[in-house]
VEXDO-11108 format. One record per residue (C-alpha): residue number from 0; residue in one letter; x, y, z negated. Coordinates in Angstrom, 2 decimals, always signed. Each point is the difference from the previous one (the first is absolute). Layout:
BEGIN
@seq: NUM | type: a | X: X | Y: Y | Z: Z
...
//
This chain:
BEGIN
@seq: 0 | type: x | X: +1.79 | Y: -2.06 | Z: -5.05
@seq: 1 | type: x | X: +1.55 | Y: +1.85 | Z: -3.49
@seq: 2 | type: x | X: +2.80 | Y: +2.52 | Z: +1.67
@seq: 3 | type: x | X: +2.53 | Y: +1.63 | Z: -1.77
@seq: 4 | type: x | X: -0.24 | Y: +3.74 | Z: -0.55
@seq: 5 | type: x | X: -1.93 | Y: +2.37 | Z: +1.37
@seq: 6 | type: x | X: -1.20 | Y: -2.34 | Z: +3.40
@seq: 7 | type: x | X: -3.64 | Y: -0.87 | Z: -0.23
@seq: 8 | type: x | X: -0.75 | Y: -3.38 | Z: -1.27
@seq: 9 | type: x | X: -2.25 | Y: -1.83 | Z: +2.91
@seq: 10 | type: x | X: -2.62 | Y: -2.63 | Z: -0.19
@seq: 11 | type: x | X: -1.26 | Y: -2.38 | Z: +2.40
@seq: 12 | type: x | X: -2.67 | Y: -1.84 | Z: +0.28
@seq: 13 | type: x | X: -1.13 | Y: -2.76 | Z: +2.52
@seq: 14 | type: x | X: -3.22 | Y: -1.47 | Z: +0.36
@seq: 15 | type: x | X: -1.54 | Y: -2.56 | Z: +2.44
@seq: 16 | type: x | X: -2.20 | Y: +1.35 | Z: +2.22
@seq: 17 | type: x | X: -1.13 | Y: -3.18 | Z: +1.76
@seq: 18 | type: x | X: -3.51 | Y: +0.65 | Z: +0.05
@seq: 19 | type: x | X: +0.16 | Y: +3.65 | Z: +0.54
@seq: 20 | type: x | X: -2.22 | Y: +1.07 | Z: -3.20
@seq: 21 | type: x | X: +3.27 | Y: +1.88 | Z: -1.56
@seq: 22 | type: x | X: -1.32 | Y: +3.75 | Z: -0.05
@seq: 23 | type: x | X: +3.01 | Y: +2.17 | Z: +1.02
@seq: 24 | type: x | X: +0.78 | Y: +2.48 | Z: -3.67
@seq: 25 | type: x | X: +0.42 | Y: +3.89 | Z: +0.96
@seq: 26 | type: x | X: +3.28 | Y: +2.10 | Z: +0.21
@seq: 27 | type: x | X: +0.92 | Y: +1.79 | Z: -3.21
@seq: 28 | type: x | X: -2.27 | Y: -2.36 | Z: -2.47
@seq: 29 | type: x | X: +1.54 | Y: -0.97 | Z: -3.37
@seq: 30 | type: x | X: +0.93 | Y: -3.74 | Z: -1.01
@seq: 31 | type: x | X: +1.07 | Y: -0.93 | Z: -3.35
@seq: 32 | type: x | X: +2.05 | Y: -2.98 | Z: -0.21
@seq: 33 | type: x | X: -0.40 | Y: -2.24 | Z: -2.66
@seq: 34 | type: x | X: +2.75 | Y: -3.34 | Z: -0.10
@seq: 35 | type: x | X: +0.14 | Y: -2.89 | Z: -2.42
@seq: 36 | type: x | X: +0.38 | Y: -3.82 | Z: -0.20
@seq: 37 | type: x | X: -2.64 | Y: -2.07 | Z: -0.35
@seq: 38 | type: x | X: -1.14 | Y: -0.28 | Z: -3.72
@seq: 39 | type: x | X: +2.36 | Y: +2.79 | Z: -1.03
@seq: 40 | type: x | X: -1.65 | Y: +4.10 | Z: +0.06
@seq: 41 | type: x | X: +0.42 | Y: +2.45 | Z: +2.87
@seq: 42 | type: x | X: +2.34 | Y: +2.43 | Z: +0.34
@seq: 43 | type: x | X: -0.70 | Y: +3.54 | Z: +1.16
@seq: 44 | type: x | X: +2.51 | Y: +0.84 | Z: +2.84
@seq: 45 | type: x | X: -1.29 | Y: +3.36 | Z: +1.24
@seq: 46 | type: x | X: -2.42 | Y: +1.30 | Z: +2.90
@seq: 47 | type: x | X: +1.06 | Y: -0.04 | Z: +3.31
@seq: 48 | type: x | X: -1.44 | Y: +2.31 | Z: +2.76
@seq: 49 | type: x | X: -1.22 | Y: -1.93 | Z: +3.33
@seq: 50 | type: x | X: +2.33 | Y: +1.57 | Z: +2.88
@seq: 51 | type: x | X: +0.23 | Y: -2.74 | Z: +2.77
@seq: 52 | type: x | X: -2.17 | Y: -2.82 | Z: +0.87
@seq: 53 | type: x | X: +0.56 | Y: -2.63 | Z: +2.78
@seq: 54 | type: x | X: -2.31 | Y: -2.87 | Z: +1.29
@seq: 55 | type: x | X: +1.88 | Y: -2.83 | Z: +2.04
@seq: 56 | type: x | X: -1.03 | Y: -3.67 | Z: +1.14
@seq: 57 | type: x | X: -0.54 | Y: -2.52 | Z: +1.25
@seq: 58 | type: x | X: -0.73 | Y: -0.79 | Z: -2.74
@seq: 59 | type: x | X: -1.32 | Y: +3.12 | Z: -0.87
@seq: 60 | type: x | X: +1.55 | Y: +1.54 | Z: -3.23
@seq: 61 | type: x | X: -0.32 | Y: +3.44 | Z: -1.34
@seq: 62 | type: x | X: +2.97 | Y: +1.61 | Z: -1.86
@seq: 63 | type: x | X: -0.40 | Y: +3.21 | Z: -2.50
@seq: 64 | type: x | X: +3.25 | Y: +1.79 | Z: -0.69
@seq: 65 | type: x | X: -0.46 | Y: +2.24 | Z: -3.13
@seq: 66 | type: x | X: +2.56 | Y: +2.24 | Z: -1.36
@seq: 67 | type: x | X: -0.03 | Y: +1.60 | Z: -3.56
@seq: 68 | type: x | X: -0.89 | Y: +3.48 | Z: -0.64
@seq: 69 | type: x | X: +2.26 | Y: +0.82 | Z: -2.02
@seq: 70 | type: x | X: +2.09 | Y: +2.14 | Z: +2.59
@seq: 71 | type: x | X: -2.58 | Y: +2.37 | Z: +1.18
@seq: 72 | type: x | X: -0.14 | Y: +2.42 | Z: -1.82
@seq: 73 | type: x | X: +3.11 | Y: +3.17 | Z: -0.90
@seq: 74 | type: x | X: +2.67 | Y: -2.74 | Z: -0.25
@seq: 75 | type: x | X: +0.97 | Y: +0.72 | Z: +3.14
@seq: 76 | type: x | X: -0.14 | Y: +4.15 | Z: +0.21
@seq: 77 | type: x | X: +2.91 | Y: +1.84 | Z: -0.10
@seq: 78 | type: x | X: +1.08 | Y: +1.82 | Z: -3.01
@seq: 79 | type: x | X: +2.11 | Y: +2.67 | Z: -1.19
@seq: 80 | type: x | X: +1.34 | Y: -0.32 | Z: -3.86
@seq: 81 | type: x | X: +2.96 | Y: +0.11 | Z: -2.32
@seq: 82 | type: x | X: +0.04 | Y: -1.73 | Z: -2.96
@seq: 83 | type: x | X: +2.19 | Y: +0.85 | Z: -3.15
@seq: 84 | type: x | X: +1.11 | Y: -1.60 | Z: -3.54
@seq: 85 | type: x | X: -2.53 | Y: -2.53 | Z: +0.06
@seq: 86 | type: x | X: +0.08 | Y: -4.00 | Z: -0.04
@seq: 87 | type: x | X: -0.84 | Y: -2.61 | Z: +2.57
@seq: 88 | type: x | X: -3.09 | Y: -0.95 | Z: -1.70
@seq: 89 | type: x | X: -1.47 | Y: +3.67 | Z: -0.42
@seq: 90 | type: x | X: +1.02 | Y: +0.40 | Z: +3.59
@seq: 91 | type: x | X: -2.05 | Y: -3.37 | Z: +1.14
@seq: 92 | type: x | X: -2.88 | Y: +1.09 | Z: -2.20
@seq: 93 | type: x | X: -0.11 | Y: +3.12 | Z: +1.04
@seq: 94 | type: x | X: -0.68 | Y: -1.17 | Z: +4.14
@seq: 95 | type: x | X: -2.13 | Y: -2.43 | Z: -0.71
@seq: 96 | type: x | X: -2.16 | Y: +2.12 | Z: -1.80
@seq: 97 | type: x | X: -0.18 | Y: +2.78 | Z: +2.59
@seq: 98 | type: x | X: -0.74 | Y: -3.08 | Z: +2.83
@seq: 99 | type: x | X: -2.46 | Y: -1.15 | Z: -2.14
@seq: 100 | type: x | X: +1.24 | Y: -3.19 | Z: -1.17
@seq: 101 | type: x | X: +1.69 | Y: -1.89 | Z: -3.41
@seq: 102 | type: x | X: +3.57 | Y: +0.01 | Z: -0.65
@seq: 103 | type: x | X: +1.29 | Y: -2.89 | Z: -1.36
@seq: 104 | type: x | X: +3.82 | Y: +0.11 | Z: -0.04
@seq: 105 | type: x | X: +2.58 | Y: -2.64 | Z: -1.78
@seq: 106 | type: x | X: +1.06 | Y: +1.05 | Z: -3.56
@seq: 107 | type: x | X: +3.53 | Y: -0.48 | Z: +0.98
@seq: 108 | type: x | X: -0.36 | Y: +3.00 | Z: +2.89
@seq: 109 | type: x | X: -2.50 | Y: +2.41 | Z: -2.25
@seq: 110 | type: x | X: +2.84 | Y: +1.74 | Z: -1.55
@seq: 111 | type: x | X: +2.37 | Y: +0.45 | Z: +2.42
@seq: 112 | type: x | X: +0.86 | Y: +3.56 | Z: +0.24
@seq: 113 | type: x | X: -0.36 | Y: +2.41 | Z: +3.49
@seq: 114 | type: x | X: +1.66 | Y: +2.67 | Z: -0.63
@seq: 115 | type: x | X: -0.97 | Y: +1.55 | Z: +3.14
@seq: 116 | type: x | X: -1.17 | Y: -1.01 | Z: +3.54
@seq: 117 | type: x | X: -1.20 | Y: +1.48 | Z: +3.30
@seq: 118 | type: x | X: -3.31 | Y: -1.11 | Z: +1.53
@seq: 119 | type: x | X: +0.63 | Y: +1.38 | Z: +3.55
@seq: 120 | type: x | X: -2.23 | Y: -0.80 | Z: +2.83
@seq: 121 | type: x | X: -0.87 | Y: -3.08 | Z: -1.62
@seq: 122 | type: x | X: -3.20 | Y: -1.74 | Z: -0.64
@seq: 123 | type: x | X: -0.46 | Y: -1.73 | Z: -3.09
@seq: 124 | type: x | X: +0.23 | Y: -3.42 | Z: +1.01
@seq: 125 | type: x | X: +3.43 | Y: +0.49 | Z: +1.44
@seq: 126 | type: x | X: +1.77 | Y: +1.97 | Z: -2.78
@seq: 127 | type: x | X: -1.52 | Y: -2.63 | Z: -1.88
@seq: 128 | type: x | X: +1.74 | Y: -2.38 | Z: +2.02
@seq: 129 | type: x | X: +3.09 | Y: +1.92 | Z: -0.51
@seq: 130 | type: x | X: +0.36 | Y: -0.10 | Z: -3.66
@seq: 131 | type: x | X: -0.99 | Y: -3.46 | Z: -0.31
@seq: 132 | type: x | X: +2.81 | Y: -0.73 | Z: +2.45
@seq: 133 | type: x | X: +2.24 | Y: +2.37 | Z: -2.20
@seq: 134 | type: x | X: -0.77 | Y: -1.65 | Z: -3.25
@seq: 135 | type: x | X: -0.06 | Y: -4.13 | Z: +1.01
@seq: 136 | type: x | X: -4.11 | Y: +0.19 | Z: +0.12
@seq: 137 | type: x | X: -3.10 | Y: -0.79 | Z: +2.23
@seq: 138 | type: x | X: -2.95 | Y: +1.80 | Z: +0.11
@seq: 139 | type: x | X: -3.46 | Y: -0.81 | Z: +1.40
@seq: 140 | type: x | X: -3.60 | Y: +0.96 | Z: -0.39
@seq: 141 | type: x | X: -2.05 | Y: -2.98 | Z: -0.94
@seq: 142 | type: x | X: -3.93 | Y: +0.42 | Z: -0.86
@seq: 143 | type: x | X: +0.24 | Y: +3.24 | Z: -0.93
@seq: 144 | type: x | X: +3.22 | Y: -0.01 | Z: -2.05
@seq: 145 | type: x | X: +3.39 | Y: +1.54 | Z: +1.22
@seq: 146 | type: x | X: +2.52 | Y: -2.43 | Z: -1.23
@seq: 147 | type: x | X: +4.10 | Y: +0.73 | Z: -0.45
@seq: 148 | type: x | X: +0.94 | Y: -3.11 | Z: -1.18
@seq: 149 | type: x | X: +3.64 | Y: -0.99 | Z: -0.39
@seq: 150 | type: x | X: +1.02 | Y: -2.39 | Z: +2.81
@seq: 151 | type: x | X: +0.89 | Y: -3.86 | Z: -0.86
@seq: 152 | type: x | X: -1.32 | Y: +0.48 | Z: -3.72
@seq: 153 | type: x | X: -2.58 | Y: -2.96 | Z: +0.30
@seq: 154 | type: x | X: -2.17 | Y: +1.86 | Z: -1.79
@seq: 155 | type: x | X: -3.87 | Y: +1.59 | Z: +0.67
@seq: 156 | type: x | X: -0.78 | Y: +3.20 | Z: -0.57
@seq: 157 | type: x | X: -0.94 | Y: -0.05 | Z: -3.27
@seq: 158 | type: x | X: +3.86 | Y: -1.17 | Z: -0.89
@seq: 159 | type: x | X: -0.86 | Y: -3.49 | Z: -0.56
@seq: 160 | type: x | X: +1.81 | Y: -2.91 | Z: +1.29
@seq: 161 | type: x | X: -1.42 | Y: -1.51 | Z: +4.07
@seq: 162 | type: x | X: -0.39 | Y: -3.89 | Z: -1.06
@seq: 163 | type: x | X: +1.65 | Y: -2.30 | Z: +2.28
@seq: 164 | type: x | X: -1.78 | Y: -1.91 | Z: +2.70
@seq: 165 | type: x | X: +0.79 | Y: -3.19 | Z: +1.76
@seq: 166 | type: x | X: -1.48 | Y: -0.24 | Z: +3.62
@seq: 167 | type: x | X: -0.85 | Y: -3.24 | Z: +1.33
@seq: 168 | type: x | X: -1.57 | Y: -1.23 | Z: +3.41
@seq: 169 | type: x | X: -3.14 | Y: -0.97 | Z: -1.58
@seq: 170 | type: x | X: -0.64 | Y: +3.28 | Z: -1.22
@seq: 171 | type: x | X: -1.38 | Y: +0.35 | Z: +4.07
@seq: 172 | type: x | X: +2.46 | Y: +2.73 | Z: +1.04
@seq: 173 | type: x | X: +1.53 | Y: +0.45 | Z: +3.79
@seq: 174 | type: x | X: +3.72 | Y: +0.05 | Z: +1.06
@seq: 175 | type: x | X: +1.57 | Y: +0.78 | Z: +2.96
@seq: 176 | type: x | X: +3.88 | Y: +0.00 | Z: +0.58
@seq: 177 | type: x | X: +1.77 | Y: +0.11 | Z: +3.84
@seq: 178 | type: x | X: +3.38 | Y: -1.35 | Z: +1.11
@seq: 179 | type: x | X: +1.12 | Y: +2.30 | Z: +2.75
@seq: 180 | type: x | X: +3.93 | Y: -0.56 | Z: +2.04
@seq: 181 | type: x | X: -0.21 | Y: +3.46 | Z: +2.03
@seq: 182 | type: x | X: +1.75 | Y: +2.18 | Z: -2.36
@seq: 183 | type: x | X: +2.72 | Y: -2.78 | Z: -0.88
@seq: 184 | type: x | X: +3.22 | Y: +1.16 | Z: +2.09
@seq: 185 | type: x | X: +2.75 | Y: -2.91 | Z: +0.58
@seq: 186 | type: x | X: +2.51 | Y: +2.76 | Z: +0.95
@seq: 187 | type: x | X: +1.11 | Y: +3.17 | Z: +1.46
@seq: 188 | type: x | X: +1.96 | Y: +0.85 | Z: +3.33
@seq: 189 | type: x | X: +1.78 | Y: +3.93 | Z: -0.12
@seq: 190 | type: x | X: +1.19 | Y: +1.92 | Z: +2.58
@seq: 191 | type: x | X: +3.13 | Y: +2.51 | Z: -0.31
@seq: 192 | type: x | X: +2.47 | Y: +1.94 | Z: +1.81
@seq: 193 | type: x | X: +3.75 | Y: +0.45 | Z: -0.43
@seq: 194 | type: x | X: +1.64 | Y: +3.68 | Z: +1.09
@seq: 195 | type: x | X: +2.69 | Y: -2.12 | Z: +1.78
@seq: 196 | type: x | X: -2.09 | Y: -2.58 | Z: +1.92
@seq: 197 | type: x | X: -3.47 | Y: +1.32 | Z: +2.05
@seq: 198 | type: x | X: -0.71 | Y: -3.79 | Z: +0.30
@seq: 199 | type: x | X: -2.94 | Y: +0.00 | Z: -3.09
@seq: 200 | type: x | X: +0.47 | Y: -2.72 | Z: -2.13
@seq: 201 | type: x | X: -2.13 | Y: -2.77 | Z: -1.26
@seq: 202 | type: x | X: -0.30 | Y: -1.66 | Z: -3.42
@seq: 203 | type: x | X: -2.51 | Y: -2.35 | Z: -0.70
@seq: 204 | type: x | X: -0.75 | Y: -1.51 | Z: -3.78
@seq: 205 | type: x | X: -2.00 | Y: -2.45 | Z: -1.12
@seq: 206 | type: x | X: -1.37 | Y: -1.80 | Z: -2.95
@seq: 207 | type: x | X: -1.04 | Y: -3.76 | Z: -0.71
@seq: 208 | type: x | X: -3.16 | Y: +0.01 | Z: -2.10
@seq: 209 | type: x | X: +0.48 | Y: -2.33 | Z: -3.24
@seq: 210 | type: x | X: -3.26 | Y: -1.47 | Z: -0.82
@seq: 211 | type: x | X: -1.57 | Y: +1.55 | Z: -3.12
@seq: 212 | type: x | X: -0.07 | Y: -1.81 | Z: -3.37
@seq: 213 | type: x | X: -3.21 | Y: -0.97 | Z: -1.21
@seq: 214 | type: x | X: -1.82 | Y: +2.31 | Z: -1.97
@seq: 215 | type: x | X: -3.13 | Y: +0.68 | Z: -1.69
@seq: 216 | type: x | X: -0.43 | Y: -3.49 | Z: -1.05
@seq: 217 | type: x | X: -2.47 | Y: +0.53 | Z: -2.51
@seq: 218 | type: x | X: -2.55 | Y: +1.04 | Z: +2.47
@seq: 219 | type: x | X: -0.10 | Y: -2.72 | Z: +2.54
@seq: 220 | type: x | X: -2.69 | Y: -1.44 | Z: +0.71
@seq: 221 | type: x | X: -0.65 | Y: -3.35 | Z: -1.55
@seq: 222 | type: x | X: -0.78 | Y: -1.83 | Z: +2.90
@seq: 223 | type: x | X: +2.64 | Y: +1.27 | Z: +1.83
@seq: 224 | type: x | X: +2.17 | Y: -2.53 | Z: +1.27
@seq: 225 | type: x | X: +4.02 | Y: -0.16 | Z: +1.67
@seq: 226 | type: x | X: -0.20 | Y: +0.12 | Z: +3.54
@seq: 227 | type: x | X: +2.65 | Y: -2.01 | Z: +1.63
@seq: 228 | type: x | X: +2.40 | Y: +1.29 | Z: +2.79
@seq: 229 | type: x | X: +0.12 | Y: -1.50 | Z: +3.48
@seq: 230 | type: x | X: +2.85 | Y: -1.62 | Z: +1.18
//
């Protein structure tokens, strides 16, 4: 799972355990995860730090939850600064440095000035949060790199342009989607009381559901078939 700012990306990984021959990894060891298509090169997606591990059956399947490194080390410690006449990407550059990691921050936020701001009780990773917030950006820390990357720019770190991607069902993925009717409310009934009458009063209001127009069309399934209504 890739989260959003500064929550630990996790990794999970189940294997069969049907013959009981899968030897259980230790707390605290290092993965490196590697993803790719088949006949295309791996990618490098970071290390991830074994935390959790959970064997369940019949049949017997052991999971490994991993979760990246990248947030243990002074990310999190409270700090005490005040910064003056200086930019958003010095700023960046400057915390990454000191936390032992790469800035890489969107040319269109490098030069935006700061003329001053108060780092007050604050760790880094949340007055990071703070002036992305403040200035339309995200911010992460991704294999090593702290990125403050300007949010809905479709573009990678680097500044060049995310290439679009068409997902299919034969690519093998999962979906899951629920219809639910307990939070839909036909109506309302209200109580109240007039000065001149202690009899409380009653008024009750309700709501005919119209059925919903078809949407989403382009996703149905193409099997899917009409399914007629009883009489």
């Amino acid at each position: 799972t890739d989260n959003r700012g500064f929550e630990a990306d996790q990794l999970d990984i189940e294997l069969d355990d049907t013959d009981g021959k899968v030897e259980l990894p230790l707390r605290g060891a290092v993965l490196t995860l590697w993803l790719g298509w088949q006949g295309s090169a791996l990618l490098n997606k970071g290390d991830f730090t074994v935390d959790e591990i959970e064997h369940r059956g019949a049949p017997d399947t052991l999971t490994i939850r991993a979760r990246s490194a990248d947030f243990r080390g002074t990310l999190n410690s409270r700090r005490e600064e005040s910064w003056h006449d200086t930019t958003l990407g010095e700023l960046v550059s400057t915390i990454a440095k000191r936390n032992k990691l790469t800035a890489s921050v969107a040319d269109s936020l490098k030069q935006i000035p700061v003329p001053h701001i108060d780092q007050s009780q604050e760790s880094d990773a949340v007055f990071l949060t703070r002036l992305a917030d403040r200035n339309g950006a995200t911010v992460s820390v991704k294999a090593g790199k702290l990125l403050f990357l300007k949010a809905g720019s479709a573009l990678t770190a680097s500044g060049k342009p995310i290439p679009q991607m068409t997902l299919t069902r034969s690519d093998g993925d999962r979906h899951q989607f629920a219809i639910a009717d307990r939070g839909a409310y036909t109506g309302v009934t209200a109580k109240w009381l007039h000065t001149k009458d202690p009899k409380p009063q009653k008024q009750k209001v309700t709501l005919k559901r119209q059925p919903k127009e078809k949407h989403l069309r382009a996703l149905e399934h193409p099997k899917a078939k009409p399914v007629s209504k009883k009489t």
